[in-house]
N, CA, C and O atoms as a GROMACS GRO file, in nm:
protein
  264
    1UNK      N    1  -2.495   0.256  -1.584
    1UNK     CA    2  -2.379   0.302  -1.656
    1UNK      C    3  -2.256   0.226  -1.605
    1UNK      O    4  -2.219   0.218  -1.488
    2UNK      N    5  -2.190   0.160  -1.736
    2UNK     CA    6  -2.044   0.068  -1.658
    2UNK      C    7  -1.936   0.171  -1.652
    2UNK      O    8  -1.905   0.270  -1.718
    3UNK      N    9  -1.881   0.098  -1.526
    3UNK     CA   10  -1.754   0.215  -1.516
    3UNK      C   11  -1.633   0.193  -1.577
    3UNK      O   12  -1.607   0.075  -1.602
    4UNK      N   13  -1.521   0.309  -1.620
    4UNK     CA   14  -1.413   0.314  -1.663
    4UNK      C   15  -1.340   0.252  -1.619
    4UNK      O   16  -1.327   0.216  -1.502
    5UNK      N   17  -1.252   0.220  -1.753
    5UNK     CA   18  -1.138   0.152  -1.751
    5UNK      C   19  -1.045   0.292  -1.724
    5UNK      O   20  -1.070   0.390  -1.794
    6UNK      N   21  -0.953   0.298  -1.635
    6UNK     CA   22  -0.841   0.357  -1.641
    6UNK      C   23  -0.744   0.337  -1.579
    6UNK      O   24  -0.708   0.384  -1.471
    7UNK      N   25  -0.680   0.237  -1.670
    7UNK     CA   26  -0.556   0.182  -1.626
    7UNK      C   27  -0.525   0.034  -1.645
    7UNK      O   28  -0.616  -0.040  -1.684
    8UNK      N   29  -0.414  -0.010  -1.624
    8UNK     CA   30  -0.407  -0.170  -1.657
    8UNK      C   31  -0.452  -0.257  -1.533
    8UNK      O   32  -0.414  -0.219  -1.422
    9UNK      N   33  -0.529  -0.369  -1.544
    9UNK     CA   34  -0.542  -0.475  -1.442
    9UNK      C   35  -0.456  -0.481  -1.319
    9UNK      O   36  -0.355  -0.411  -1.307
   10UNK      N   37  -0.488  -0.550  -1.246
   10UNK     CA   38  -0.447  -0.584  -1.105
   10UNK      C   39  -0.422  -0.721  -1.099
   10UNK      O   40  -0.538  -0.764  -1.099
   11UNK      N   41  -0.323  -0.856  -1.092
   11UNK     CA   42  -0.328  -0.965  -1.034
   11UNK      C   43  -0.426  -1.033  -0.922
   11UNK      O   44  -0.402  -0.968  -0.820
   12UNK      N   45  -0.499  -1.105  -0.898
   12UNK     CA   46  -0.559  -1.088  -0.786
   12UNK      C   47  -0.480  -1.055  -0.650
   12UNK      O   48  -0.522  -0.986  -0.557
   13UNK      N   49  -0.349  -1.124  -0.660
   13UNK     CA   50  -0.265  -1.152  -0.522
   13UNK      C   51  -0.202  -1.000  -0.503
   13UNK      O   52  -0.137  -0.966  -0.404
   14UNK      N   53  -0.231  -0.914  -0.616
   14UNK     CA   54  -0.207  -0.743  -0.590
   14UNK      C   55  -0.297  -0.667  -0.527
   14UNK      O   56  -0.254  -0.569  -0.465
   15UNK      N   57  -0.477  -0.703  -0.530
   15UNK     CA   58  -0.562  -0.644  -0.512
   15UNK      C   59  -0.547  -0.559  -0.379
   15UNK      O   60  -0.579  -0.440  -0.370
   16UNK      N   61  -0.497  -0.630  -0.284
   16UNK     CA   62  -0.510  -0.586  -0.128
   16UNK      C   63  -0.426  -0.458  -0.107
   16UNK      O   64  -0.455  -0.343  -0.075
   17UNK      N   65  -0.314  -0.517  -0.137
   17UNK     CA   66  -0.209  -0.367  -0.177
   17UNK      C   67  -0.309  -0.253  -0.244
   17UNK      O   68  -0.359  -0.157  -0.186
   18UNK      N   69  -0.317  -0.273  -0.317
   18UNK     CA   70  -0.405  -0.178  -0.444
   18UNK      C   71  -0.523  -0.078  -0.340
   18UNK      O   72  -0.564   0.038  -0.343
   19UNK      N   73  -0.538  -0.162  -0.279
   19UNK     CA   74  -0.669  -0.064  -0.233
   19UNK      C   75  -0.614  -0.015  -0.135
   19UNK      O   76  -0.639   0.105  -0.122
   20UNK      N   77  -0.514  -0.081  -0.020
   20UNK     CA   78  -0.468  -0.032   0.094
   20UNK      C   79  -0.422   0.101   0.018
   20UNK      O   80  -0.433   0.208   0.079
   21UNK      N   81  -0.380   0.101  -0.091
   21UNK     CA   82  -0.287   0.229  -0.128
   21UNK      C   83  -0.405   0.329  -0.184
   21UNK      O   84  -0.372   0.448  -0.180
   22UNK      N   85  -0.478   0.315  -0.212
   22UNK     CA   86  -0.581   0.411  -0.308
   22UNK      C   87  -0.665   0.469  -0.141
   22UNK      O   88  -0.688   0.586  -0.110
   23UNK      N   89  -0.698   0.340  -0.056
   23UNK     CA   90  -0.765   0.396   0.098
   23UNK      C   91  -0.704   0.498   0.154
   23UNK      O   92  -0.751   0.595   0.213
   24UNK      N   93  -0.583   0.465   0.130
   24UNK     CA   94  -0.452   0.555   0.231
   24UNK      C   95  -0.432   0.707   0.157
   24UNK      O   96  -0.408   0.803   0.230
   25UNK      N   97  -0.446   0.731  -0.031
   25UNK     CA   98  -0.453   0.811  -0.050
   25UNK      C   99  -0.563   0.902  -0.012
   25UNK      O  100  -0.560   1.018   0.028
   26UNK      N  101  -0.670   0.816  -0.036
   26UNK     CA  102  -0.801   0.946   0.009
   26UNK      C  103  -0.802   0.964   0.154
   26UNK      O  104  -0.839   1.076   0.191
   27UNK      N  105  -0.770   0.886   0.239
   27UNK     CA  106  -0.729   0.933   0.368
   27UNK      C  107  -0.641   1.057   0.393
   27UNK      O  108  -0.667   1.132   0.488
   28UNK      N  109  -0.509   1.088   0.289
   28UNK     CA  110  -0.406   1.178   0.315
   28UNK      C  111  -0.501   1.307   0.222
   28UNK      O  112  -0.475   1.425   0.247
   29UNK      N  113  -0.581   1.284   0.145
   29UNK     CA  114  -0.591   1.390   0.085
   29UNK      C  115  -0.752   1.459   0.099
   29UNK      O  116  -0.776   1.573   0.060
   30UNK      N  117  -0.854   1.369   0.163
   30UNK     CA  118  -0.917   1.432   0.220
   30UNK      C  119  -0.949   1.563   0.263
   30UNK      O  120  -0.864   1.633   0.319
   31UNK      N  121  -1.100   1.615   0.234
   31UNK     CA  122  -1.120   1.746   0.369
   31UNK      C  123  -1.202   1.657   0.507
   31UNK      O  124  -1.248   1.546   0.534
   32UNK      N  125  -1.188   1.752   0.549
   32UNK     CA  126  -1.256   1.700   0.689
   32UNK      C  127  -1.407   1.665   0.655
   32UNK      O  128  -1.492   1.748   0.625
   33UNK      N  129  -1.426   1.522   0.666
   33UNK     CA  130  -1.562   1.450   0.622
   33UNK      C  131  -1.646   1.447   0.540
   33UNK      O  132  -1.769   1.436   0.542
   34UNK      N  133  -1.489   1.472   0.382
   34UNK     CA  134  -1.544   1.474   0.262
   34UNK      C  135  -1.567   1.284   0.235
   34UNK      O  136  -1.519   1.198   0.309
   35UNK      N  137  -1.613   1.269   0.168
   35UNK     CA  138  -1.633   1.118   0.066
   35UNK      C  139  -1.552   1.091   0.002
   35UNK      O  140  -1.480   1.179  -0.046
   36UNK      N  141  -1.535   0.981  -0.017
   36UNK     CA  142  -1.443   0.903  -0.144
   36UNK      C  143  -1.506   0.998  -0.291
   36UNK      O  144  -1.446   1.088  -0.349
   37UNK      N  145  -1.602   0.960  -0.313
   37UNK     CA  146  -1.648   1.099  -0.458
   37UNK      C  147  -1.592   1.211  -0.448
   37UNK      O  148  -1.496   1.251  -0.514
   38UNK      N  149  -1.672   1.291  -0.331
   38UNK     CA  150  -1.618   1.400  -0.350
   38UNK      C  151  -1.430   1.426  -0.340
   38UNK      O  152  -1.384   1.528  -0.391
   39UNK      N  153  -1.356   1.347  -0.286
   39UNK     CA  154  -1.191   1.357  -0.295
   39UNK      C  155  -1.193   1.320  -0.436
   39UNK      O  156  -1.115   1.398  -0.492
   40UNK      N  157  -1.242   1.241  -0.518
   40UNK     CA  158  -1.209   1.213  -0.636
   40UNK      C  159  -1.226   1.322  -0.742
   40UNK      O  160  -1.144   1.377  -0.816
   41UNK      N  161  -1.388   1.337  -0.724
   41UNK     CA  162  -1.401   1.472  -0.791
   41UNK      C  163  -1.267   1.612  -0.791
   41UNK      O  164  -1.199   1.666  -0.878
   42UNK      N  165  -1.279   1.620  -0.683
   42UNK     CA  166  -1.176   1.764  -0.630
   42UNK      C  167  -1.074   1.761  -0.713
   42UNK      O  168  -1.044   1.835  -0.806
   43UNK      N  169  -1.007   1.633  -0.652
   43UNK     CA  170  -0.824   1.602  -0.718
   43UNK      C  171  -0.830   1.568  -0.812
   43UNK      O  172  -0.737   1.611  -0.881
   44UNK      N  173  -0.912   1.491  -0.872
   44UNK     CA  174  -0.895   1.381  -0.982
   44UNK      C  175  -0.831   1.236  -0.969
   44UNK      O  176  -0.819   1.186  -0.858
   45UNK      N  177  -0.797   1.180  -1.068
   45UNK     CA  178  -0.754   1.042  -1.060
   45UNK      C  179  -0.662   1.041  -1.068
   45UNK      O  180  -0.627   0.926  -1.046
   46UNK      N  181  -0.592   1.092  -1.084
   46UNK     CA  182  -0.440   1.068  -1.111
   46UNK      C  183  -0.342   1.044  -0.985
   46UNK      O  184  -0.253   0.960  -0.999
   47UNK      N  185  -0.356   1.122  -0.847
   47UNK     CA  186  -0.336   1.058  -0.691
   47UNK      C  187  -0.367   0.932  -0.633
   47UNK      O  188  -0.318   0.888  -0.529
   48UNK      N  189  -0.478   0.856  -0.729
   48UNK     CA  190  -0.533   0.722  -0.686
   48UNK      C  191  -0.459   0.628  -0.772
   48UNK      O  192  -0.432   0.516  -0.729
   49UNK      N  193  -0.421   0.670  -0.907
   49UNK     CA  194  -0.380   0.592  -1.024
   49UNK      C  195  -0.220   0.580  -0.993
   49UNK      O  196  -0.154   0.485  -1.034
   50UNK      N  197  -0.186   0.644  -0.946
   50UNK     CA  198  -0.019   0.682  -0.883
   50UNK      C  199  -0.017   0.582  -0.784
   50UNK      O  200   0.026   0.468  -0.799
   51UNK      N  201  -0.065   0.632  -0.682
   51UNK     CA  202  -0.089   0.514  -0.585
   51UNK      C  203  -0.072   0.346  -0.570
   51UNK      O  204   0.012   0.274  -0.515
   52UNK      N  205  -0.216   0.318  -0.664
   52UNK     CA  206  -0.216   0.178  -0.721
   52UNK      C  207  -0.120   0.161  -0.825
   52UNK      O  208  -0.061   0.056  -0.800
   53UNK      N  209  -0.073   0.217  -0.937
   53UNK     CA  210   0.063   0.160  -0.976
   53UNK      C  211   0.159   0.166  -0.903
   53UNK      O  212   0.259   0.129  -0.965
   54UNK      N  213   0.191   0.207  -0.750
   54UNK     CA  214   0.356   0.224  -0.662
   54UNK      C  215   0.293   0.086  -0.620
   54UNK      O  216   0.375  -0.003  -0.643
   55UNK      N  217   0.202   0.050  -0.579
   55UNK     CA  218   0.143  -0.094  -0.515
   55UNK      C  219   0.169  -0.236  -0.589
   55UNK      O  220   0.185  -0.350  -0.546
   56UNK      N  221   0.168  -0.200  -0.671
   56UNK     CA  222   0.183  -0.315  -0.792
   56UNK      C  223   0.285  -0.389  -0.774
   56UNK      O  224   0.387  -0.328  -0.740
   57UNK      N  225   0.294  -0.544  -0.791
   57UNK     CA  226   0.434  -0.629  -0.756
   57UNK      C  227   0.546  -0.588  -0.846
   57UNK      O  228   0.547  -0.572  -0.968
   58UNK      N  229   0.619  -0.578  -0.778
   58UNK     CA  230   0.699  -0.623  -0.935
   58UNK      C  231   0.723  -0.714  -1.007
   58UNK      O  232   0.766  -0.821  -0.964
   59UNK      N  233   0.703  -0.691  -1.124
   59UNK     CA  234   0.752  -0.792  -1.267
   59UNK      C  235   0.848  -0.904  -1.224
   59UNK      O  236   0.956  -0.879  -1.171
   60UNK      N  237   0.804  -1.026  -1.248
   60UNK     CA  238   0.961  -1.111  -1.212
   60UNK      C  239   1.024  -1.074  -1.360
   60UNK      O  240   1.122  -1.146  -1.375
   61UNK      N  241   1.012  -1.020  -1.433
   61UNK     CA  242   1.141  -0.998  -1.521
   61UNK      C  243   1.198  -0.846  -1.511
   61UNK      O  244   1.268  -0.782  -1.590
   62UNK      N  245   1.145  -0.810  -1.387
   62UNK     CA  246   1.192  -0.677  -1.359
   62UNK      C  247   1.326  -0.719  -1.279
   62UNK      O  248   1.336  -0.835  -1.240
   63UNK      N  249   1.429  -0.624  -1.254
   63UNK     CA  250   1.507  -0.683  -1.181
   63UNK      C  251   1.524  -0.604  -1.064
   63UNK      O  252   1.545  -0.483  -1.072
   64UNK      N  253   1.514  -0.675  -0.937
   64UNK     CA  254   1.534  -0.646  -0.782
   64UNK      C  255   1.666  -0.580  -0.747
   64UNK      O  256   1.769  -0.646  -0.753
   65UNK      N  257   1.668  -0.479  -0.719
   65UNK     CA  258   1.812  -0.415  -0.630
   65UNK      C  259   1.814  -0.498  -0.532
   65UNK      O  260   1.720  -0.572  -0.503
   66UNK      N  261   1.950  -0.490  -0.457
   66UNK     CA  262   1.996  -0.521  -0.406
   66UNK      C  263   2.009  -0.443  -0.248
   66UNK      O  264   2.083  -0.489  -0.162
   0.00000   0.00000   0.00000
């Protein structure tokens, strides 16, 4: 069975971010020596999907504060 799409692509030069941030969520939201499944199951996707879009570069036609 192929897995879901949910959500837009990753750059490659984003990937590392991407996961550091999705690792770090199931780390914070964890039970004590639950699995990556089972945190997913529990919460859902939407804590992982949050995550990896705050990770994401920004747009060079986005514009940078200052």
């Amino acid at each position: 069975m192929p897995g879901k799409v949910v959500g837009p692509s990753f750059s490659a030069a984003e990937v590392p971010d991407v996961i550091e941030a999705v690792l770090n969520t199931y780390r914070d939201l964890r039970a004590n020596g639950e699995t990556f499944i089972a945190t997913l199951r529990r919460v859902g996707n939407d804590p992982f999907k949050t995550a990896a879009n705050a990770a994401r570069a920004v747009p060079a036609h986005a514009p940078v504060a200052a």
